[in-house]
C-alpha positions in Angstrom: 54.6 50.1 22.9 57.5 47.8 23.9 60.9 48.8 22.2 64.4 49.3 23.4 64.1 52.0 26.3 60.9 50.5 27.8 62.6 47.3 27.5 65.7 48.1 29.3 63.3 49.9 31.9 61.1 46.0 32.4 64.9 44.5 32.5 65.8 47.1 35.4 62.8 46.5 37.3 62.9 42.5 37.3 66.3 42.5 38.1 65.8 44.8 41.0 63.0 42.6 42.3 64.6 38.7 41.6 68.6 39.0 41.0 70.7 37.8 44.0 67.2 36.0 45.8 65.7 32.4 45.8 62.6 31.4 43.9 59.9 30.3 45.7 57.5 30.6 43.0 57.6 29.4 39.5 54.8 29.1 37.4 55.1 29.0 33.2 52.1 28.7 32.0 52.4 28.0 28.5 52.3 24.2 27.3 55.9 23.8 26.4 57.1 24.7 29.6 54.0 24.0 31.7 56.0 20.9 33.9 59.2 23.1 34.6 59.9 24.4 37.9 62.4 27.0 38.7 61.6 27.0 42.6 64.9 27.4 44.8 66.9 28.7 42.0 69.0 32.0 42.4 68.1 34.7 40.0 71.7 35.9 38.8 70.8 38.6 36.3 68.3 40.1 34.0 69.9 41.6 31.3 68.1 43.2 28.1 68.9 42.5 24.4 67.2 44.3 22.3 63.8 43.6 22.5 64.2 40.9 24.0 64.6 40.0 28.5 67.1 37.4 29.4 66.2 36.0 32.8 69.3 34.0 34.2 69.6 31.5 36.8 71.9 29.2 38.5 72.2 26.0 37.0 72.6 27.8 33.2 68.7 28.1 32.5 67.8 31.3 30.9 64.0 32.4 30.9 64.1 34.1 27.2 60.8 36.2 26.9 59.8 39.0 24.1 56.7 41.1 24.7 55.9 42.3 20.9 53.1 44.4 21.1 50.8 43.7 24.2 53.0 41.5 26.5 54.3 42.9 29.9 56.3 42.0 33.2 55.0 43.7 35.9 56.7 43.4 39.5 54.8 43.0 42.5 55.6 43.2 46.5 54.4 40.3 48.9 50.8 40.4 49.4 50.2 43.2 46.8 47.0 42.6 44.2 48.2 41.9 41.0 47.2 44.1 38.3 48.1 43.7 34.4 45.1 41.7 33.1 42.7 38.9 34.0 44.7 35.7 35.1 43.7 33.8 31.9 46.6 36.4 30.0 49.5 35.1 32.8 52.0 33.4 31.1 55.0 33.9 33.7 54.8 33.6 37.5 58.5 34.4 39.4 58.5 34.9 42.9 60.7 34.9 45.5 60.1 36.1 49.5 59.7 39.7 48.9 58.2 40.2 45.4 56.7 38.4 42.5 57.1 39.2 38.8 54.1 38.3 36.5 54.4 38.2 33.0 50.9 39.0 31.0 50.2 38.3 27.5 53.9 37.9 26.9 53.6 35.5 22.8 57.5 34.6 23.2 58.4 32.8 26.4 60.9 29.6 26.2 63.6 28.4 29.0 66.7 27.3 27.5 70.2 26.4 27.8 71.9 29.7 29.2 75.1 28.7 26.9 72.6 28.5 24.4 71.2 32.1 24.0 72.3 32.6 21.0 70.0 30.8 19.5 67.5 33.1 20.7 69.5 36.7 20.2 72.1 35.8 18.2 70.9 37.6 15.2 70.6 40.6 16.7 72.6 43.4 15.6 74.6 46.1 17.8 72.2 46.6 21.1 71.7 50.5 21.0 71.6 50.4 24.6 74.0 47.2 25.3 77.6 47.0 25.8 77.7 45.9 22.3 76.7 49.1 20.9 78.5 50.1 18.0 77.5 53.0 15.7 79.5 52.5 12.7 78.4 48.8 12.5 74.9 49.8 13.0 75.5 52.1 9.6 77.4 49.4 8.0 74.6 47.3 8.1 71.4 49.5 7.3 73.9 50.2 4.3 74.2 46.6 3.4 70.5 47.1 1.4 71.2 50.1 0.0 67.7 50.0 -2.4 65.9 49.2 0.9 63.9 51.9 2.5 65.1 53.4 5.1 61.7 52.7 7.6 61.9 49.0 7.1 65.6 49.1 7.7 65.7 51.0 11.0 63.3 48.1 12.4 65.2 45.3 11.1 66.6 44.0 14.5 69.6 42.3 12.5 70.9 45.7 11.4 70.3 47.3 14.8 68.4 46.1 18.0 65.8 48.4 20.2 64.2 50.4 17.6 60.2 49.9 16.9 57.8 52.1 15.2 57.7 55.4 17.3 61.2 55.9 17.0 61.1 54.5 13.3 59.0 57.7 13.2 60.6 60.2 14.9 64.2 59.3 13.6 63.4 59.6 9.9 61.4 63.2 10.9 65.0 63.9 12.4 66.7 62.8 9.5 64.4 65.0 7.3 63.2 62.1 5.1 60.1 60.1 4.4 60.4 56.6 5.9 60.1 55.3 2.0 63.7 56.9 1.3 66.3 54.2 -0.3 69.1 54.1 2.5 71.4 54.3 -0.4 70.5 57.6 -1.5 71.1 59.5 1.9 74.3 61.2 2.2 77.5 59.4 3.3 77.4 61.2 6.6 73.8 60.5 7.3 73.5 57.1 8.3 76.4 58.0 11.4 74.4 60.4 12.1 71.1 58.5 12.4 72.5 55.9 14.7 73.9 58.2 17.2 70.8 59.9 17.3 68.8 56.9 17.4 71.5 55.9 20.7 70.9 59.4 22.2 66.9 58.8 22.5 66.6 55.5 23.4 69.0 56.5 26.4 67.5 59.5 27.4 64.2 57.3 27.8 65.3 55.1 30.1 65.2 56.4 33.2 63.2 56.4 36.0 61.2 60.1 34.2 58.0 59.8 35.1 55.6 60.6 31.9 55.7 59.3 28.4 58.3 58.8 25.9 59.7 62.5 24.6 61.7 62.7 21.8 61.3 66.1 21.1 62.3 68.0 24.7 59.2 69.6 25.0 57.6 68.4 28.1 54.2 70.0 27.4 50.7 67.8 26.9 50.8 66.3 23.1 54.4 67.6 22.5 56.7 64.4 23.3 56.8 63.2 19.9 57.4 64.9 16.7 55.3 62.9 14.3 54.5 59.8 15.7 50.5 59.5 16.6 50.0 62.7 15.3 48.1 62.2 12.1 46.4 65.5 10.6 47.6 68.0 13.4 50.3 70.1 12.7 53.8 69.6 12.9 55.6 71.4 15.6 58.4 72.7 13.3 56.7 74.5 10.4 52.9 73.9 11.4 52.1 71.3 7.9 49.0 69.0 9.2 51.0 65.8 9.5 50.4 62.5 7.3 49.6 58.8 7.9 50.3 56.0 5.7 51.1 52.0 6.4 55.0 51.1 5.9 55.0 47.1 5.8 51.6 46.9 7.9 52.1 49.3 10.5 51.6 52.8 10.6 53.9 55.6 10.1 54.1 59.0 10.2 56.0 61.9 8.1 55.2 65.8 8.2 55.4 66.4 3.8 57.3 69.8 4.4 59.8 68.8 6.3 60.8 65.6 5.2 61.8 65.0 1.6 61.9 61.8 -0.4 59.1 59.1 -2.1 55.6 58.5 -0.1 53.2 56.0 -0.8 
């Protein structure tokens, strides 16, 4: 599932492949775009927001793309097979002399003004892995709803940007409440607390590690995550069969001894 590490991970890879090099491909296949050609453009950067890829070029174009749920870039050398889907899912086709970068199944993909991006990101709030990052805004502004809970509020992208639902999980398990917990009921010191934490993760998941995403240190099979996915097997601090419940349509998880606070 797409969110702020794996993002910054795509980000590194595509800018690896395309930044400093020529197009000689170009192919956006989605109707808006379908007659724009990018072909002997120089990549200059791809830089992550968020959850969202920021493909720059000379000439101030920016290819904006967000992958939600399914989408994915997927970089390819000359001559390699391309693998990610059946070509009917390619919405993206970058190439330059050495590699190609496809994007499958990607529902956000526009090319606009580069001076213009913030009409794309603009709302975002402090990147957790960007330059940007600022913890004590990040708390300010989970705070600003303070009868909201605190689930929905970790994945509002306007309070902070990179976190989705497995570390909307895991960070309320580490914060030892239920994701349905009013952020104006947690301590003072809490919220401080959360976003450093939620910083620390996403950073320590964006290396190169081969395996899944670990939250918990544990490198051993089934042990990377805390609660996340693990509905009805025990939780690996006190044992307590985990629980399952939807938080505004998606599911989340929360062990019932160690976190306190209101469940559905």
């Amino acid at each position: 599932m797409p969110e702020g590490d794996s993002i910054r991970r795509a980000a590194t890879r595509l800018h690896t492949a395309l930044a400093g090099r020529t197009l000689t491909r170009s192919d956006l296949r989605v109707p808006r775009f379908a007659l724009a050609d990018l072909t002997g453009r120089v990549t200059l950067d791809v830089t992550p927001r968020g959850k969202h890829l920021l493909a720059r070029f000379e000439g101030g174009l920016t290819l904006h793309s967000h992958l939600r749920m399914d989408g994915a870039w997927h970089v390819f050398a000359a001559g390699e097979k391309w693998r990610g889907g059946p070509d009917h899912e390619i919405r993206a086709v970058l190439g330059t002399a050495d590699h190609t970068a496809v994007g499958y199944r990607l529902p956000v993909l526009e090319l606009i003004r580069t001076a213009e991006e913030d009409r794309a990101v603009g709302h975002l709030g402090p990147d957790l892995l960007g330059p940007d990052w600022d913890p004590a805004l990040a708390a300010a502004h989970l705070l600003a709803a303070p009868e909201r809970a605190l689930g929905e509020a970790l994945l509002d992208q306007r309070n902070l940007a990179g976190i989705g639902n497995i570390y909307k999980s895991e960070l309320c398990f580490l914060a030892q409440v239920t994701p349905w917990t009013p952020v104006g009921t947690l301590p003072e010191s809490a919220l401080p607390r959360l976003a450093a934490a939620a910083h620390r993760l996403l950073s320590a998941n964006t290396g190169d590690r081969p395996g899944p995403r670990n939250t918990t240190g544990i490198h051993r099979p089934g042990q990377d995550l805390f609660v996340y996915g693990r509905a009805h097997r025990p939780c690996l601090r006190c044992g307590t069969p985990v629980r399952e419940a939807p938080q505004d349509g998606r599911p989340t998880y929360w062990c019932p001894r160690c976190q306190q606070g209101p469940t559905p």
